[in-house]
N, C-alpha and C positions, 0 to 999 in steps of 0.2 A: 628416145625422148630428148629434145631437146631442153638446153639450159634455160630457156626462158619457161617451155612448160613444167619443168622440174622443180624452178622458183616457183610457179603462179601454182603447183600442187603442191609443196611445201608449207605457201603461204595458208591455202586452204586449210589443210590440216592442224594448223596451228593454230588458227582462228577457231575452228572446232573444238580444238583441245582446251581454248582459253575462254571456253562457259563462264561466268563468274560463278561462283559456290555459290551464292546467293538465287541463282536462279535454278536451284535443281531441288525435287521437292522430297522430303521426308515423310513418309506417312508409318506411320505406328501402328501396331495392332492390339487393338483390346479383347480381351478375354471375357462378353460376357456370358450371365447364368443367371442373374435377373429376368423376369421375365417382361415382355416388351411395354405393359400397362405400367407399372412399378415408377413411379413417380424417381428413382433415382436416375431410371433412366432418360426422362422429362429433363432433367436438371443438367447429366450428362452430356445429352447434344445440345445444352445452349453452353456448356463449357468447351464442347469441341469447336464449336461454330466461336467460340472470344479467343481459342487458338488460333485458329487459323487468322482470324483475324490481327489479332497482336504479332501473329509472326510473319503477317503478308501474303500469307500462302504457302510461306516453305514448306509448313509442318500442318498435315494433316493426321487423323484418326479415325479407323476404319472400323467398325467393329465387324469382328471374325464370324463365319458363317454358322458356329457348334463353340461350345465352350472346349478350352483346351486343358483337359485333366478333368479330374473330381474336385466338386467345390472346397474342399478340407483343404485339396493342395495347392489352392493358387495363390500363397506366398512363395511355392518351391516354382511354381510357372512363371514368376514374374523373376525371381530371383535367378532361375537357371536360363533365362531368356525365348523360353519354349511361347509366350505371347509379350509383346512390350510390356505392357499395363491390363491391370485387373485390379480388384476389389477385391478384400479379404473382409472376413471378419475373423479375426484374434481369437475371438471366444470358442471358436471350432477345434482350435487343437491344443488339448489343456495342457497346461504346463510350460508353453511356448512363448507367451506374452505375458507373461504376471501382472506386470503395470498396467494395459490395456484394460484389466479385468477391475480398474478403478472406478471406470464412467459405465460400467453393467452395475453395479451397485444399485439396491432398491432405495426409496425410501430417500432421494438425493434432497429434493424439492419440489413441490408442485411446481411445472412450467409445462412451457410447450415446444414444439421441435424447434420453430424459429431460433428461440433463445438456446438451445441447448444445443445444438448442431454447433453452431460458431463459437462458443460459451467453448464446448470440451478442445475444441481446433486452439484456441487460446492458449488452454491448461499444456496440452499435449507439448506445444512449441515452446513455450515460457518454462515448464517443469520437467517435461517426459524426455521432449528429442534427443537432451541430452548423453541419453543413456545408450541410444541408437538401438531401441527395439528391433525395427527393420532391416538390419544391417546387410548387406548386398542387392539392398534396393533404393530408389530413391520414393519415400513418400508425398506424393502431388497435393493432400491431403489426408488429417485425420479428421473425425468426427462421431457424434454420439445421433443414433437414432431417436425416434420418439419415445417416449417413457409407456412402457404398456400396463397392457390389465390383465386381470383373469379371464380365458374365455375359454368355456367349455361348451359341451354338447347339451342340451337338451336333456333335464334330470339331473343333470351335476352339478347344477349351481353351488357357488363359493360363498355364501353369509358370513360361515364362522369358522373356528379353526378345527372346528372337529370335521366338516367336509373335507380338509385335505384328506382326513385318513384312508389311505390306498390309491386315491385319485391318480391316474395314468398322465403325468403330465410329460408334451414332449419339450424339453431345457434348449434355449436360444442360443446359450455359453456356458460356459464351465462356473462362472457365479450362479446362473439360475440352477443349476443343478444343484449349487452348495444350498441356495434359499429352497428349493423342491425339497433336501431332504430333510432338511431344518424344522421345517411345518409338516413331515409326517405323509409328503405324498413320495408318488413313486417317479423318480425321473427316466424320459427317454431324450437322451442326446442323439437328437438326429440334425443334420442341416434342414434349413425350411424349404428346401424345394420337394421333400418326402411329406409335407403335412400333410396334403390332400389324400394322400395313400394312407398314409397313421390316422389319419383320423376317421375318415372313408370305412374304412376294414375294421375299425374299433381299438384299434392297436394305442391309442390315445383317448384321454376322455376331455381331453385341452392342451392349451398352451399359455405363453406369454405373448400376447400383442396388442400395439397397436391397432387403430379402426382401419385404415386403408389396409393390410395384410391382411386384415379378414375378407375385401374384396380379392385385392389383385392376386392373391393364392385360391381364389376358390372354393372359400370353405365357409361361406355367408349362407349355408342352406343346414351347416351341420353344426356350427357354432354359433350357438341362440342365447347364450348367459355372458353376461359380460358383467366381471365384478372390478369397479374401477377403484383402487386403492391411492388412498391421497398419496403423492409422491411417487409414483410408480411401482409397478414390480421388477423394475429394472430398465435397460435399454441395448442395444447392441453397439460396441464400439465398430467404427468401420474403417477400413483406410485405402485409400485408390492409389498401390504402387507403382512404379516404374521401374523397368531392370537398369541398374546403377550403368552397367556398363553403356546402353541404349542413351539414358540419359547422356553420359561426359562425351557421346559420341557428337551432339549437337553442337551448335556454335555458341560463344558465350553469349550472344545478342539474342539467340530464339532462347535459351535456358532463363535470361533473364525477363523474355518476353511472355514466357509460359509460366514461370512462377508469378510473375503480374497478375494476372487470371486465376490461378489454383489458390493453394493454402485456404486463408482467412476468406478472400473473395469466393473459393471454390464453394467451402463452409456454405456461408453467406444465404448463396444461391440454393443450396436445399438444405437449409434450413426453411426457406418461402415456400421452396416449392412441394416442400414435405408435410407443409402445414393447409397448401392450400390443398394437396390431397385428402389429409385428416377431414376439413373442411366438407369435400366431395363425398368422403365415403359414409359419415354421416346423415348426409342426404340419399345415397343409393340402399345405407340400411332404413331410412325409414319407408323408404319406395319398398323394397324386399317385404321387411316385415317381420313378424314373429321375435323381435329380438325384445328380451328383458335386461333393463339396464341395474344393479344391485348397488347402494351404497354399502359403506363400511362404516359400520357401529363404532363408537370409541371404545368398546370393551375388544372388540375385534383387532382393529388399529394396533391395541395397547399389547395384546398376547402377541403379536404380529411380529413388531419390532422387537418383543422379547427375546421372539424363535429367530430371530436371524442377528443379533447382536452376534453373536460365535462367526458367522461368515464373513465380517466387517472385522473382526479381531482376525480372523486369518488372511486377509488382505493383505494387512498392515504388516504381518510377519515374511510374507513372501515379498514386502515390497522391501522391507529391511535387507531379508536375503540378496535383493540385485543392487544393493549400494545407494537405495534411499534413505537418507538422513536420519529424515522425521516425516515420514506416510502421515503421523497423525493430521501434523499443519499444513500438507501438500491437501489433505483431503477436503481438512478446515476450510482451504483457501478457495478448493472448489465449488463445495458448498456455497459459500460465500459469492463468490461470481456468480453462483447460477439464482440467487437470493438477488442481489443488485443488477440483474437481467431479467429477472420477475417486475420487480420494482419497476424498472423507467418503463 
């Protein structure tokens, strides 16, 4: 070879070598377990789609072909890097998230997901993050689901508090288990991908939710009582992590471009799109049929919040335990926010 080809493949190879970072792309893998109708996932790809967006193209997001792990573990999946990002609910493994288990409380305030999605995303960042619940992940967001109801099978309807007695209910979180046992029924902590099988087989005579999960899980033919309690029977805290390390791996400019999009915007975005599900499912149960809608008596209401005043006291004691101040006026304050997000 001569010096002049020697130069001119030198130069080649250096030119090759000298890509800019900027033009080489990231793509992330999500973990999910949602299933594809599920309105978080509606919300999700227009988050991925304001990624890619905001970050030019660098940084895409693929979702994985099977969920990787059991839904319980995908804090340990995101954490131990086995998928980038996934979706936790807190409330799956008790003991784990104490604080999380603030915005599963019953009985917060009447609203609607709109308001409450980005409402608890506030509380979380201004109160919670502090304390780094998630610690070895980065959270893209947190947020609170829709506030549900009672909905059982056909024959179990909920009026009063003596229907709880023995009621097979299957618990969303580790709160709804403490309010299940509170009122006298029987809790099953199962993840919600198992309802259709619990409830199917009889292994359930209800649960806690939301109108769309009565669609998008499939159980709009077996759960025909729906008893709606002013303020909820709770809701599911949620959080869409990233593995820390994954994360710092990024550039400061896509990190800053992807929080852009996430947190409070992420929120935002389904809280609308959570509602305009609510919205939908609504209209496919009156299309379906068969479903009884039950208000709650004020003598009902009133034994209600009696029975679960002890759950709400024990909150307050585990949140003391992780180095909360005053749980009482973190709780006040949320209340409060999610009162002045009623309002406007």
């Amino acid at each position: 070879m001569t010096l002049t080809h020697l130069a001119a493949t030198t130069a080649l190879i250096g030119a090759l070598c000298a890509v800019p970072a900027t033009a080489q792309e990231t793509v992330l893998r999500y973990s999910s377990w949602f299933p594809e109708s599920h309105s978080l996932n509606t919300a999700l790809r227009e988050w991925i789609g304001n990624v890619e967006e905001a970050t030019e193209g660098r940084v895409t997001i693929e979702y994985l072909p099977a969920t990787v792990g059991a839904v319980r573990d995908q804090f340990d999946v995101a954490r131990d890097g086995l998928a980038d990002i996934t979706l936790i609910l807190p409330g799956y493994t008790p003991g784990r998230f104490p604080l999380m288990e603030m915005g599963e409380l019953p009985l917060l305030v009447p609203t609607d997901q709109a308001t409450l999605a980005p409402v608890f995303n506030r509380v979380y960042e201004d109160q919670l993050a502090q304390y780094d619940p998630f610690e070895g992940t980065h959270p893209l967001t947190v947020f609170a689901s829709a506030p549900t109801s009672i909905v059982t099978s056909s024959g179990n309807a909920v009026t009063s508090m003596e229907d709880f007695a023995g009621l097979k209910l299957r618990a969303p979180s580790t709160t709804a288990s403490a309010v299940i046992d509170a009122v006298g029924a029987v809790a099953v902590q199962k993840p919600v991908t198992e309802i259709y099988e619990l409830a199917s087989t009889g292994v359930v005579d209800g649960t806690f939710f939301s109108l769309a999960p009565i669609v998008s899980w499939n159980t709009a033919e077996i759960f025909k009582e729906v008893t709606e309690m002013p303020g909820g029977m709770g809701q599911s805290v949620i959080a869409l992590l990233m593995n820390q390390r994954k994360w710092d791996s990024l550039s400061e400019e896509d990190r800053a471009a992807i929080s852009e999009v996430s947190g409070p915007a992420l929120a935002q975005i389904i809280g609308r799109v959570w509602q305009q599900d609510e919205d939908e499912a609504m209209a496919d149960l009156e299309e379906i049929g068969g479903f009884t809608f039950h208000e709650v008596s004020n003598e009902f209401f009133q034994s209600f919040e009696t029975a679960i005043q002890p759950v709400e006291a024990e909150w307050i004691e585990r949140a003391k335990a992780e180095g909360v101040e005053d749980p009482e006026a973190l709780l006040e304050a949320f209340r409060d926010e999610l009162r002045s997000a009623s309002d406007s």
